[in-house]
N, CA and C atoms of all chains as a GROMACS GRO file, in nm:
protein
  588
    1UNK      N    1   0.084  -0.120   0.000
    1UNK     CA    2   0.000   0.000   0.000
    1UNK      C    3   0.088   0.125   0.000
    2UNK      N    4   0.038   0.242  -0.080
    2UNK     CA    5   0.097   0.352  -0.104
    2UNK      C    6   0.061   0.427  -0.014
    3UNK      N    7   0.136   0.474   0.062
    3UNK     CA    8   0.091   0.623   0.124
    3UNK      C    9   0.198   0.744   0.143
    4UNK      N   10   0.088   0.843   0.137
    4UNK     CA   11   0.215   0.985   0.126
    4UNK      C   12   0.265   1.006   0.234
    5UNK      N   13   0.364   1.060   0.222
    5UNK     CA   14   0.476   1.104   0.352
    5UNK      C   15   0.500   1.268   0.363
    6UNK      N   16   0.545   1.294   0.471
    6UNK     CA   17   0.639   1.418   0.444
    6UNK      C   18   0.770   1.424   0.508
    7UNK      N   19   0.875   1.456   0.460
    7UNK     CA   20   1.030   1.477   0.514
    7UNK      C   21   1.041   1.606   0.496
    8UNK      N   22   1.120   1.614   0.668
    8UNK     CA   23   1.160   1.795   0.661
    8UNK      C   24   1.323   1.669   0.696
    9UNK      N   25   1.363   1.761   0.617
    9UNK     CA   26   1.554   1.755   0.642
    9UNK      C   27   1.563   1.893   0.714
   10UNK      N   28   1.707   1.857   0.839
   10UNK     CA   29   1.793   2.004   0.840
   10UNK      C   30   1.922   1.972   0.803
   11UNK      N   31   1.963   2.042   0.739
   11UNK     CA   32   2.140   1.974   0.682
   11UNK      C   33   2.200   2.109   0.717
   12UNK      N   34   2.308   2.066   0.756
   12UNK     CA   35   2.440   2.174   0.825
   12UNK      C   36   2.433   2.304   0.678
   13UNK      N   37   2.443   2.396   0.771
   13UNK     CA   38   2.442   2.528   0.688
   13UNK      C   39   2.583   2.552   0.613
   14UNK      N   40   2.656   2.485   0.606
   14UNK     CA   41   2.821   2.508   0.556
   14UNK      C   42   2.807   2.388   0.455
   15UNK      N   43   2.687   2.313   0.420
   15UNK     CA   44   2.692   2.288   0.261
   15UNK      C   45   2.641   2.385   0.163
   16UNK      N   46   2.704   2.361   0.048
   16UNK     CA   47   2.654   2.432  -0.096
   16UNK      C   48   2.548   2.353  -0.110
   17UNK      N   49   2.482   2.470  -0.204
   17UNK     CA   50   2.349   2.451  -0.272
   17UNK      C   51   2.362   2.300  -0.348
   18UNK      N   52   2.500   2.294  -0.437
   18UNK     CA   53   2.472   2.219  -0.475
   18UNK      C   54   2.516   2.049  -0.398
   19UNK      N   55   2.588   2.099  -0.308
   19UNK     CA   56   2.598   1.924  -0.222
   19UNK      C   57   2.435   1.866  -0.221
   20UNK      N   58   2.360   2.034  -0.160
   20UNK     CA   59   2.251   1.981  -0.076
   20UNK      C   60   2.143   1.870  -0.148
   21UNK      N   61   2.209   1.957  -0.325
   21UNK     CA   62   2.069   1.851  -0.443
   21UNK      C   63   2.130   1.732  -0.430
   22UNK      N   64   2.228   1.716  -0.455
   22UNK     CA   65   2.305   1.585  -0.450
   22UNK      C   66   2.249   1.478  -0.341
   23UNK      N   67   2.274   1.506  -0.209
   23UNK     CA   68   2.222   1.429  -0.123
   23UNK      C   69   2.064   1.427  -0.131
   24UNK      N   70   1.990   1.568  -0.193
   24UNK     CA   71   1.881   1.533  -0.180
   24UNK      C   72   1.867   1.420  -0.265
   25UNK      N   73   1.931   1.407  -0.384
   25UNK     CA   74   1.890   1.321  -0.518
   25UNK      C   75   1.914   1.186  -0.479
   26UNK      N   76   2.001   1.142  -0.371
   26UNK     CA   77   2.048   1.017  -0.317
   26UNK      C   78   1.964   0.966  -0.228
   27UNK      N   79   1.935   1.059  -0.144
   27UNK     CA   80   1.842   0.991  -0.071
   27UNK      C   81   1.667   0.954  -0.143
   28UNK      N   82   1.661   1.061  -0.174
   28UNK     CA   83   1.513   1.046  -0.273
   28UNK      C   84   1.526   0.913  -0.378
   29UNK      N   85   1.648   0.882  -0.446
   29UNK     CA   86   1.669   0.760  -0.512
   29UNK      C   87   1.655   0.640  -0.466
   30UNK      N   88   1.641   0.677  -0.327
   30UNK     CA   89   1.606   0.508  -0.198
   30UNK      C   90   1.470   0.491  -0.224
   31UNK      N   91   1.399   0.598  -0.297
   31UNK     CA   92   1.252   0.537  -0.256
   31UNK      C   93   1.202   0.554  -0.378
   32UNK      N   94   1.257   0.543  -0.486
   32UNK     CA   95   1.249   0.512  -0.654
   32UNK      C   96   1.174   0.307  -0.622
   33UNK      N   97   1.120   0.321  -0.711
   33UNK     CA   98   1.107   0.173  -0.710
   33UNK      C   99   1.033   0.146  -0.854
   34UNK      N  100   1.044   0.034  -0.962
   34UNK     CA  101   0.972   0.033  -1.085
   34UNK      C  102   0.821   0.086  -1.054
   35UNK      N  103   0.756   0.030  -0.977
   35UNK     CA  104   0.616   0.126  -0.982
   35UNK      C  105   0.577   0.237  -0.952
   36UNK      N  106   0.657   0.330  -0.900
   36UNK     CA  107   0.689   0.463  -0.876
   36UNK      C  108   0.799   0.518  -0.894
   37UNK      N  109   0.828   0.511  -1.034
   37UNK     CA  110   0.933   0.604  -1.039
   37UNK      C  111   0.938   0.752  -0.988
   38UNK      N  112   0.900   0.804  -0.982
   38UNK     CA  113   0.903   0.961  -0.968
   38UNK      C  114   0.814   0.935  -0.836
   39UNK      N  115   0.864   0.914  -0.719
   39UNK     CA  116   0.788   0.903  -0.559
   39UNK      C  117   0.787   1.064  -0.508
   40UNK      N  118   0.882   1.163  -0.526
   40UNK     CA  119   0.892   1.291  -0.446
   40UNK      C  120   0.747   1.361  -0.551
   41UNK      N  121   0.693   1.408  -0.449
   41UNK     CA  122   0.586   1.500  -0.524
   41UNK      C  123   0.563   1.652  -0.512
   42UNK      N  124   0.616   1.686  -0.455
   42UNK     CA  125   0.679   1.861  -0.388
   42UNK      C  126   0.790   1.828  -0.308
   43UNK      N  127   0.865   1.953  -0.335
   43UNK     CA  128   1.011   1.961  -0.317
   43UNK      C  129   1.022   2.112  -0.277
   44UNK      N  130   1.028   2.136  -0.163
   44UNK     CA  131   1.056   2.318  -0.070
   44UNK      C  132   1.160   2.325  -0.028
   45UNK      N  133   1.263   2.429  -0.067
   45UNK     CA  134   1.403   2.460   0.031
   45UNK      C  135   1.398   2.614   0.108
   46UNK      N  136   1.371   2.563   0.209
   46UNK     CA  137   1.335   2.685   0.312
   46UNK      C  138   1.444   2.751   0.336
   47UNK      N  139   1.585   2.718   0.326
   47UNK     CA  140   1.653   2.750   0.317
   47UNK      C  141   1.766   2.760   0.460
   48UNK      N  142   1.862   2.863   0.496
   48UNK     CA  143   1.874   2.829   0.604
   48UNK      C  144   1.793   2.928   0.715
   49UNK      N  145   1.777   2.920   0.805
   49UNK     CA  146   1.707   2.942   0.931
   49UNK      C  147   1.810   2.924   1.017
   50UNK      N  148   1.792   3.009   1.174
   50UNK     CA  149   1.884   2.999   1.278
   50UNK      C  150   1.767   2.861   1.336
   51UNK      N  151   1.864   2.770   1.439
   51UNK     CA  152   1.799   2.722   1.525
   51UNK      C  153   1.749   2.718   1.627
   52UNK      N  154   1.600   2.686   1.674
   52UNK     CA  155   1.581   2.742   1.797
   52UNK      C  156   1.651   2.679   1.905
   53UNK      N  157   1.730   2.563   1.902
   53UNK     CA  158   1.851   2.527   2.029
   53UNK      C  159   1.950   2.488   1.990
   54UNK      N  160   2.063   2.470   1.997
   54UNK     CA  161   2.170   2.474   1.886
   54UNK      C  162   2.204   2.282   1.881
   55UNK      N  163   2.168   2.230   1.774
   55UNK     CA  164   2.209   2.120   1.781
   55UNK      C  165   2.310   2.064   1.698
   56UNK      N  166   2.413   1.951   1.783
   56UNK     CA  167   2.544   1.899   1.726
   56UNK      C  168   2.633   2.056   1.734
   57UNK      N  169   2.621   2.139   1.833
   57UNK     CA  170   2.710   2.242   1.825
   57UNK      C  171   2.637   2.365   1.711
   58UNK      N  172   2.570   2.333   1.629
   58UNK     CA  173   2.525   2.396   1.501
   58UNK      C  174   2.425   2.522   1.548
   59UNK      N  175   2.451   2.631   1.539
   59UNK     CA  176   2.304   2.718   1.553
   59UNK      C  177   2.247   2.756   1.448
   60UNK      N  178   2.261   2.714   1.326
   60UNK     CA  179   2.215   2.724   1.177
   60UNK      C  180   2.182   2.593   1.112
   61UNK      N  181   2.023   2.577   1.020
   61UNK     CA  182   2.076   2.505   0.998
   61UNK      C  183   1.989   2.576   0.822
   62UNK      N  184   1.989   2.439   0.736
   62UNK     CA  185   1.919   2.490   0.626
   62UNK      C  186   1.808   2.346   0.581
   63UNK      N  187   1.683   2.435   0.602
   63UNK     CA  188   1.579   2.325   0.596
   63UNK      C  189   1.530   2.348   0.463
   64UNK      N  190   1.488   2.178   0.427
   64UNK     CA  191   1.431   2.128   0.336
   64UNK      C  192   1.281   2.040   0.322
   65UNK      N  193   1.178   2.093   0.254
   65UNK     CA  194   1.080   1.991   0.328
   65UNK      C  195   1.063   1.917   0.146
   66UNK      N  196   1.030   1.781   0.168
   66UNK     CA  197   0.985   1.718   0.093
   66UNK      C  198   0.858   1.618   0.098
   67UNK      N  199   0.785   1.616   0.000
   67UNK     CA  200   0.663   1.560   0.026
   67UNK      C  201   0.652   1.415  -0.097
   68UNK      N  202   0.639   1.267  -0.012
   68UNK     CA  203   0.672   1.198  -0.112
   68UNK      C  204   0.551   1.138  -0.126
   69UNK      N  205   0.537   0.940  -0.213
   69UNK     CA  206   0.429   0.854  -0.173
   69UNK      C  207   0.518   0.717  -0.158
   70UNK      N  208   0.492   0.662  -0.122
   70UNK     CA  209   0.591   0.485  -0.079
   70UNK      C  210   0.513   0.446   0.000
   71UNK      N  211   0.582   0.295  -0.017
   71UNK     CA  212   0.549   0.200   0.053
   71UNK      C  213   0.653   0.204   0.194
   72UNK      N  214   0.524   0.201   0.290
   72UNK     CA  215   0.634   0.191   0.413
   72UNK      C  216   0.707   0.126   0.471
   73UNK      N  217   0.714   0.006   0.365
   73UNK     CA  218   0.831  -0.071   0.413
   73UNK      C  219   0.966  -0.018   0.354
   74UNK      N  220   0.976   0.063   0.282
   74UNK     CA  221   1.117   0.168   0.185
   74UNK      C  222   1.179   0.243   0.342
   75UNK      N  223   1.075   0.236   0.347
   75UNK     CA  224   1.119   0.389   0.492
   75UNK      C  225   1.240   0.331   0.595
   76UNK      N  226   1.257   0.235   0.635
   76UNK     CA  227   1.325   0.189   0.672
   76UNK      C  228   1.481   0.186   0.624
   77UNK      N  229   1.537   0.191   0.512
   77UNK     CA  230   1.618   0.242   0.419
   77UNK      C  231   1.637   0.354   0.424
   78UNK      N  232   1.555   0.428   0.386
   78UNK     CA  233   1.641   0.542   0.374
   78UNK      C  234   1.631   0.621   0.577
   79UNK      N  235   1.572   0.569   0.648
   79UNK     CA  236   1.638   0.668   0.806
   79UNK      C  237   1.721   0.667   0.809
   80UNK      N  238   1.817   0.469   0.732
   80UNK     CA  239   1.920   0.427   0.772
   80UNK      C  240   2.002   0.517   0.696
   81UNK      N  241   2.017   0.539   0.576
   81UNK     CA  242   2.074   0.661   0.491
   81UNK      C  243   2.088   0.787   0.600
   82UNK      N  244   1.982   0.826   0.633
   82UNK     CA  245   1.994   0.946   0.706
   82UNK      C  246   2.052   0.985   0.799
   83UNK      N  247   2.032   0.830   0.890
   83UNK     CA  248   2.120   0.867   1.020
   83UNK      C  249   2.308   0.863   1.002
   84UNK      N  250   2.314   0.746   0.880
   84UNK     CA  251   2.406   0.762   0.880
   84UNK      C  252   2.526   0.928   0.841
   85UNK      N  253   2.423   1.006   0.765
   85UNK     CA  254   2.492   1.061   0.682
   85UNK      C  255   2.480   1.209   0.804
   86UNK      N  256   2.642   1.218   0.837
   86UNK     CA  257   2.668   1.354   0.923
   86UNK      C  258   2.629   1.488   0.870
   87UNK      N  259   2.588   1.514   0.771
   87UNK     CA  260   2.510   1.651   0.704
   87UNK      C  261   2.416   1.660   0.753
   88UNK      N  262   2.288   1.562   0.782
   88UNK     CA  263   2.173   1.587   0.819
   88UNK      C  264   2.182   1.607   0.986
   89UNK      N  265   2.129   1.724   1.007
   89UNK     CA  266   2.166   1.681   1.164
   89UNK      C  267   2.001   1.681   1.240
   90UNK      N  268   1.907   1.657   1.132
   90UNK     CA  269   1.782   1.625   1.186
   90UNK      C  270   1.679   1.650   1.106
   91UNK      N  271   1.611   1.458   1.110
   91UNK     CA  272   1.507   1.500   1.003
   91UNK      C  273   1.363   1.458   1.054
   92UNK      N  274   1.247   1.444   0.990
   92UNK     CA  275   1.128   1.427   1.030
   92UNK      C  276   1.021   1.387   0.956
   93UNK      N  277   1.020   1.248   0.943
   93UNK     CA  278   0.908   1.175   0.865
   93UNK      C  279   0.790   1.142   0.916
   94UNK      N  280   0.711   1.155   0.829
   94UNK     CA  281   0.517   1.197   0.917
   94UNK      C  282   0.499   1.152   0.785
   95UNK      N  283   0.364   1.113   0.846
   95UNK     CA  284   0.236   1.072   0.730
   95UNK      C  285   0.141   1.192   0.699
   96UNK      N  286   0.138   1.249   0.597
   96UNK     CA  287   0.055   1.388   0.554
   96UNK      C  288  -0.055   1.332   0.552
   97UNK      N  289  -0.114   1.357   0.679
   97UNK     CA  290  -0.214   1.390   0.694
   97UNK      C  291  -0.356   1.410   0.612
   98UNK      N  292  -0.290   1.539   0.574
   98UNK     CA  293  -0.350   1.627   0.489
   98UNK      C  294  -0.438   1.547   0.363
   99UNK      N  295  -0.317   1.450   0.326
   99UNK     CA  296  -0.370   1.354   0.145
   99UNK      C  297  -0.424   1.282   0.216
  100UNK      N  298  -0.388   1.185   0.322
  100UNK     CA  299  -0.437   1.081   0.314
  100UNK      C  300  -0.550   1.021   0.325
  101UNK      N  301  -0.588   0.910   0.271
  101UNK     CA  302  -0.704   0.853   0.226
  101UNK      C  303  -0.807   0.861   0.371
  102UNK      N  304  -0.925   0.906   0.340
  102UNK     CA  305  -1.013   0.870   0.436
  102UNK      C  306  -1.033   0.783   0.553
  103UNK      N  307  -1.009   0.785   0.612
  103UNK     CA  308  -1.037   0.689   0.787
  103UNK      C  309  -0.934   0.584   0.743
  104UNK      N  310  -0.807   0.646   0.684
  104UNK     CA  311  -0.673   0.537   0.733
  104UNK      C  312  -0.635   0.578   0.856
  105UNK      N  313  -0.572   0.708   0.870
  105UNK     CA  314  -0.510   0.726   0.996
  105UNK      C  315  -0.636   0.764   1.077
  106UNK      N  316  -0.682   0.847   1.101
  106UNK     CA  317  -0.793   0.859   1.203
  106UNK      C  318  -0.906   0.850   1.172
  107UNK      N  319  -0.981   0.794   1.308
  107UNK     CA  320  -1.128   0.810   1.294
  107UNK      C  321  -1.208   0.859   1.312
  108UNK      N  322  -1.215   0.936   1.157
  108UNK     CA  323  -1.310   1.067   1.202
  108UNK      C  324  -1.428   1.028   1.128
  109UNK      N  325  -1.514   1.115   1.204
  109UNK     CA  326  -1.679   1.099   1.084
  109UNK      C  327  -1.644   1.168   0.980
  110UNK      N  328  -1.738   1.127   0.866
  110UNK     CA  329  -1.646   1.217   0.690
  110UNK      C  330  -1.745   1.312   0.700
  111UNK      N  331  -1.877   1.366   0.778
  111UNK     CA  332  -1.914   1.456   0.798
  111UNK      C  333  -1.888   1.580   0.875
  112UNK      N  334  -1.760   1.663   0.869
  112UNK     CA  335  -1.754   1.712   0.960
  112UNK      C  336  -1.764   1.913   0.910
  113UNK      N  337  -1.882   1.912   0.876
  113UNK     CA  338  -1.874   2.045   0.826
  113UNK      C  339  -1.896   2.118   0.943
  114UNK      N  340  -1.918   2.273   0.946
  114UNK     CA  341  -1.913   2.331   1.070
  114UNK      C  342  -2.032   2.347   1.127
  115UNK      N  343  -2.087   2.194   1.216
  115UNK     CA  344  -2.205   2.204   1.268
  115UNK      C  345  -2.218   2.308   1.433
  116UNK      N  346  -2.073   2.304   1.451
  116UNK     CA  347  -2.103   2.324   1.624
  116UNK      C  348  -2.086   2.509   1.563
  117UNK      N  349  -2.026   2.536   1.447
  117UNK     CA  350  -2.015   2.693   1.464
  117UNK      C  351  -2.137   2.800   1.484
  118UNK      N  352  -2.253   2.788   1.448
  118UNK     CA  353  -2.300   2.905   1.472
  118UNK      C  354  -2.462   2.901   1.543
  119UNK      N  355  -2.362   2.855   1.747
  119UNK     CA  356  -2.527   2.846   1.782
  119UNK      C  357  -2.554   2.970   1.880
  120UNK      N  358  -2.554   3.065   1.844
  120UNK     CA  359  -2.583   3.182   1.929
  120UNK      C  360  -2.736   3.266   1.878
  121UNK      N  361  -2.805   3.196   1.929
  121UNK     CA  362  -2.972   3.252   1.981
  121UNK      C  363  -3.019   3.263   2.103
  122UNK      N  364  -3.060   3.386   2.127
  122UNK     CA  365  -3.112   3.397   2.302
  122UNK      C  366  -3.044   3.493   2.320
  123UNK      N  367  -3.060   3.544   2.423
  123UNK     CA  368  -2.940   3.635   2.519
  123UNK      C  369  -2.945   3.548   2.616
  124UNK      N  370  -2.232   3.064   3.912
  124UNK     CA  371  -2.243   3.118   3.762
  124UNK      C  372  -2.157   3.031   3.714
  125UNK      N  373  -2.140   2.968   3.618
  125UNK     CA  374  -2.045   2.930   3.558
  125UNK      C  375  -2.006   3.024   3.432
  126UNK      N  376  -1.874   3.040   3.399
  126UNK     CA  377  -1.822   3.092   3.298
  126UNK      C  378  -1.887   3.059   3.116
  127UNK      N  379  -1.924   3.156   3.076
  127UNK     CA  380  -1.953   3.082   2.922
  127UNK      C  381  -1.863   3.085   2.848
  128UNK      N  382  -1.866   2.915   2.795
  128UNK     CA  383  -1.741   2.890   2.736
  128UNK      C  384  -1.693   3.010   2.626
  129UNK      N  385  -1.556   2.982   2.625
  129UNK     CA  386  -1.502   3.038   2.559
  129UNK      C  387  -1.473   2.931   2.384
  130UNK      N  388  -1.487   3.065   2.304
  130UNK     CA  389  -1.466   2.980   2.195
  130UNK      C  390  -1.321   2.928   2.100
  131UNK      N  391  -1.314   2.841   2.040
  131UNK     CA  392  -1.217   2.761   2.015
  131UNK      C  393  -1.113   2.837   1.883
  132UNK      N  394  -0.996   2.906   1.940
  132UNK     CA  395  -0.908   3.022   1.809
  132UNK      C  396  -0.908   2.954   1.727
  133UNK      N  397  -0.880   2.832   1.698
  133UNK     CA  398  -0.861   2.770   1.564
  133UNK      C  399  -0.974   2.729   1.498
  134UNK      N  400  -1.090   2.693   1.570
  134UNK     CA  401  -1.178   2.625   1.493
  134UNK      C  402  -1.225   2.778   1.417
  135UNK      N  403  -1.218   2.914   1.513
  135UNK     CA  404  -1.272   3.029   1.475
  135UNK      C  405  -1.190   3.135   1.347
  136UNK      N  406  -1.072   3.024   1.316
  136UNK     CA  407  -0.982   3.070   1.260
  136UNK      C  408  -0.996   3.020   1.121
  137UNK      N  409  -1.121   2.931   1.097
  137UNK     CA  410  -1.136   2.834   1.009
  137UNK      C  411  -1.040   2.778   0.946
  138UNK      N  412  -0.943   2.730   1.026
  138UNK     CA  413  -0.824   2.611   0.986
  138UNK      C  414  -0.881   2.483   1.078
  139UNK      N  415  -0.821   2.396   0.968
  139UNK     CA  416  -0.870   2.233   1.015
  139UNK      C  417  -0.765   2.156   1.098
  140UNK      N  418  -0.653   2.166   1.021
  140UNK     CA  419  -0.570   2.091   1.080
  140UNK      C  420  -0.434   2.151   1.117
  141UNK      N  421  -0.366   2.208   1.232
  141UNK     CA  422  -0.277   2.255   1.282
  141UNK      C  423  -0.129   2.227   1.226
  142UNK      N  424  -0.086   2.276   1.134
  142UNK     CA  425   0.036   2.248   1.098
  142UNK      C  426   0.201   2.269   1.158
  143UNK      N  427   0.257   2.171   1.180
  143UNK     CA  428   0.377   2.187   1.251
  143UNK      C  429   0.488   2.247   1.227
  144UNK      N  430   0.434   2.248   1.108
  144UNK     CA  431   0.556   2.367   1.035
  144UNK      C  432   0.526   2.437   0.999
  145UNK      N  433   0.414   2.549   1.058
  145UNK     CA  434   0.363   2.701   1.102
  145UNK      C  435   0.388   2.761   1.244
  146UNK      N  436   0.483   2.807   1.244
  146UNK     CA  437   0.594   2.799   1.435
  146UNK      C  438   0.517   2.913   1.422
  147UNK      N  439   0.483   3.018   1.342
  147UNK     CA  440   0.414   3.149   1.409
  147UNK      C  441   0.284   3.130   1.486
  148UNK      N  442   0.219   3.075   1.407
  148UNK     CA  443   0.070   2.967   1.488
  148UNK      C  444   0.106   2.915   1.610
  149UNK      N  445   0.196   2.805   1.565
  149UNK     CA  446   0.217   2.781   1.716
  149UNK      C  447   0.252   2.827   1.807
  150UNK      N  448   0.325   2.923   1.832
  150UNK     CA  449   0.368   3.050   1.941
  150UNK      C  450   0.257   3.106   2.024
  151UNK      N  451   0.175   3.101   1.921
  151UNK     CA  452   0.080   3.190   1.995
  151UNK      C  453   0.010   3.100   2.125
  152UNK      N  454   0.051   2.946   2.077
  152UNK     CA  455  -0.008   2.890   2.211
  152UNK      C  456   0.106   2.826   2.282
  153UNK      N  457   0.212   2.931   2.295
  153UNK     CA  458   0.295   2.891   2.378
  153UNK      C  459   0.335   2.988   2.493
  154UNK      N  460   0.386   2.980   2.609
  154UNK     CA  461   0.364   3.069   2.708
  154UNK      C  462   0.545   3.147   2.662
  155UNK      N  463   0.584   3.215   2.744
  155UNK     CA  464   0.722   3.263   2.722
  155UNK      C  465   0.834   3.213   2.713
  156UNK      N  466   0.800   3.112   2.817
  156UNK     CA  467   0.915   2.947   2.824
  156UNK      C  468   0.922   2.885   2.714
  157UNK      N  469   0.832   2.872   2.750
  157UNK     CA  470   0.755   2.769   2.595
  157UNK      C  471   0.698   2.675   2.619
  158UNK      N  472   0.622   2.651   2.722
  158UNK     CA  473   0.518   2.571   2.756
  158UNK      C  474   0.390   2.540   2.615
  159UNK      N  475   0.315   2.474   2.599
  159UNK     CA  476   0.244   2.448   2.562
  159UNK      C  477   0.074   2.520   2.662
  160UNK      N  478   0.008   2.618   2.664
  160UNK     CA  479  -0.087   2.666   2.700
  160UNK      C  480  -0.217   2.584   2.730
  161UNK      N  481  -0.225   2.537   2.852
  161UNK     CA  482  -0.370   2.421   2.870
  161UNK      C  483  -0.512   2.492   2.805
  162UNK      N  484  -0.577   2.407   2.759
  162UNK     CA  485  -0.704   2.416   2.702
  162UNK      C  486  -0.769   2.515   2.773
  163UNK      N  487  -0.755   2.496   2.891
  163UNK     CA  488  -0.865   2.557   3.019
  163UNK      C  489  -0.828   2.735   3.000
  164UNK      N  490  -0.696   2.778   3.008
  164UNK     CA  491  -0.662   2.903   2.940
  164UNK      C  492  -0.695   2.953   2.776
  165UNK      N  493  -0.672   2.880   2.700
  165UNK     CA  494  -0.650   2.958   2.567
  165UNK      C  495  -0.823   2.873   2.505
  166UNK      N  496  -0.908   2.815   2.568
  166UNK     CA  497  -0.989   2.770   2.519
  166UNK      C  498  -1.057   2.741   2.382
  167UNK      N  499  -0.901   2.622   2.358
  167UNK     CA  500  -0.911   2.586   2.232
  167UNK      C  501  -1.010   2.448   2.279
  168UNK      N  502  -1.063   2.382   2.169
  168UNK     CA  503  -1.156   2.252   2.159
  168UNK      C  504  -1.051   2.130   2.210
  169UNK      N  505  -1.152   2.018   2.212
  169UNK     CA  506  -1.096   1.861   2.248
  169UNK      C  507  -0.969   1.896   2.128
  170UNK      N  508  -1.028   1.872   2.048
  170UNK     CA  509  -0.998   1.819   1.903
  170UNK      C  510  -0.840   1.857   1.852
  171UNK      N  511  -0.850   2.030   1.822
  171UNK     CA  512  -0.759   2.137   1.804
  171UNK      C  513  -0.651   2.128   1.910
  172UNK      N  514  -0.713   2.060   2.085
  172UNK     CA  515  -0.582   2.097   2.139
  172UNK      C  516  -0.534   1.961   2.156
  173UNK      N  517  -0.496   1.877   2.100
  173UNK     CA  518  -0.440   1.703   2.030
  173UNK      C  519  -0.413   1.764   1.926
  174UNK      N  520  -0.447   1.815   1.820
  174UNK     CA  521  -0.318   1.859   1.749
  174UNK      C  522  -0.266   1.937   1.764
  175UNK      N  523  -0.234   2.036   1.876
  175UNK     CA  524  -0.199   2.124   1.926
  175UNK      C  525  -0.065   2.053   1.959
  176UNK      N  526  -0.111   1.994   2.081
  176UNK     CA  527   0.077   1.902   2.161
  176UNK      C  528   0.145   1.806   2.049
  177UNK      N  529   0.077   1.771   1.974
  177UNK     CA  530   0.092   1.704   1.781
  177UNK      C  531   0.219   1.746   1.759
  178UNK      N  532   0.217   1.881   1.696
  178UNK     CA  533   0.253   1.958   1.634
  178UNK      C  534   0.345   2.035   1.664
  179UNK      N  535   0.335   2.096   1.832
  179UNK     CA  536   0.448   2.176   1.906
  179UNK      C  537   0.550   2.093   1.932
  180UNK      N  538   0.494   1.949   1.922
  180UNK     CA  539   0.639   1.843   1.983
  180UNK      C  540   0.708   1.802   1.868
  181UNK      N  541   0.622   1.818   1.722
  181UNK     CA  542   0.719   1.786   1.635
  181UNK      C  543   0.790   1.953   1.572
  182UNK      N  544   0.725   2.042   1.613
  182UNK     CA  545   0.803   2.123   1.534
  182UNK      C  546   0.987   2.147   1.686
  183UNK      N  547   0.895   2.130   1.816
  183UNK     CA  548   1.041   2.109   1.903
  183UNK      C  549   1.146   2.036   1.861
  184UNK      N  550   1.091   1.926   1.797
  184UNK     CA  551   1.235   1.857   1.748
  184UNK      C  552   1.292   1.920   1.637
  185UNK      N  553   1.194   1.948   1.565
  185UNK     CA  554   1.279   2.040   1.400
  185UNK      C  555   1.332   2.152   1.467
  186UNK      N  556   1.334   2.169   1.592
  186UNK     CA  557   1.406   2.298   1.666
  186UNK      C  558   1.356   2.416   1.539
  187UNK      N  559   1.207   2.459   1.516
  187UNK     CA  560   1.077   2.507   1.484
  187UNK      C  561   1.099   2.630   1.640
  188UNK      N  562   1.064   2.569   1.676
  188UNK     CA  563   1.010   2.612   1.852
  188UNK      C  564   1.105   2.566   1.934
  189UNK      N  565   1.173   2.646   2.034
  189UNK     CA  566   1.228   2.573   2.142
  189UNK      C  567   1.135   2.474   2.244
  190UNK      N  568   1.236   2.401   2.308
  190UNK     CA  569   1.196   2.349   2.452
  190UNK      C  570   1.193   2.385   2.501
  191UNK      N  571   1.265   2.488   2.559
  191UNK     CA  572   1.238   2.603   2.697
  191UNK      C  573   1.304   2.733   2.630
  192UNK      N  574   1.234   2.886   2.644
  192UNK     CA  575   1.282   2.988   2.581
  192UNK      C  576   1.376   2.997   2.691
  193UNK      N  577   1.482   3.105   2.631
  193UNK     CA  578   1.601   3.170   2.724
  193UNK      C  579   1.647   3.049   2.754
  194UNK      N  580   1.679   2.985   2.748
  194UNK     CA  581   1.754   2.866   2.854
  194UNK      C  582   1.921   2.819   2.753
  195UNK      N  583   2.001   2.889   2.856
  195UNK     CA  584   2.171   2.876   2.775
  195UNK      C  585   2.112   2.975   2.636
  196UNK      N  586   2.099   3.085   2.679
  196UNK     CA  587   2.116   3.185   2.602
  196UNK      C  588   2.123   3.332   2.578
   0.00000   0.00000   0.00000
């Protein structure tokens, strides 16, 4: 089963622009597979940002968010990529929410328009 | 008397789902430290304040938001 993801990378602010495609292109190549070739589906470079606590010594870093689809058994592969690789000094994989298919991750009623907003009658 | 409730900023904000990588949003429900603000104060909903601690704990790790303001600094 396919489901979308999202990855925020922070990679040390003392790489170039272009290391950063590079590793992005390596790691994103972990989750290539014949039935999805093209898995990344938005690609944001926020760029660098100070950090709000300084981590690995670093008070800069330069964030990247990427938004993919895979199978979650891939995922496993590439953390291992990640952790290994000393550039990233912190990343963050989540299930977007946002796409995903109806009452996979939570259970919500699919009715949820804004019933509770507007009950003000009376004084 | 009891207090009449107060209504919910986000639901009144007509956003659905609290995003963790909107640190300006989230600030606003954070105290100076950087606590996370209980329901009972900022009288957000069930709902909104679960993705509330969601969201502040993952943007804490993207160091988004600190763990504690001022602290070693």
């Amino acid at each position: 089963m396919i489901r979308p993801y999202e990855l925020v990378y922070i990679f040390e602010s003392a790489l170039e622009e272009a290391q950063i495609n590079e590793r992005l292109d390596k790691f994103h190549s972990l989750l290539k597979t014949p039935e999805s070739p093209e898995p990344v589906t938005s690609l944001a470079h926020w760029g660098k940002r100070t950090l709000s606590y300084p981590i690995k010594g670093k008070e800069v870093g330069y964030y990247v968010v990427a938004q993919f689809e895979s199978q979650p058994e891939s995922l496993g592969e590439l953390e291992r990529a990640l952790k290994l690789d000393e550039s990233v000094l912190r990343y963050l994989i989540v299930l977007n929410e946002d796409l995903a298919p109806v009452g996979a991750a939570e259970g919500e009623g699919s009715s949820e328009a804004g019933t509770e907003e507007k009950k003000e009658e009376g004084e | 008397m009891r207090r009449p409730r107060k209504s919910c900023p986000v639901c009144e904000s007509g956003v659905r789902v609290l995003d963790y990588k909107d640190e300006r949003t989230l600030s606003r429900f954070l105290t100076e430290r950087g606590k996370i603000i209980p329901a009972r104060l900022s009288g957000m909903c069930a709902r909104h304040q679960r993705q509330l601690g969601r969201a502040i704990k993952r943007a804490r790790h993207l160091a988004l938001v600190p763990f504690i303001r001022g602290y070693g600094r």
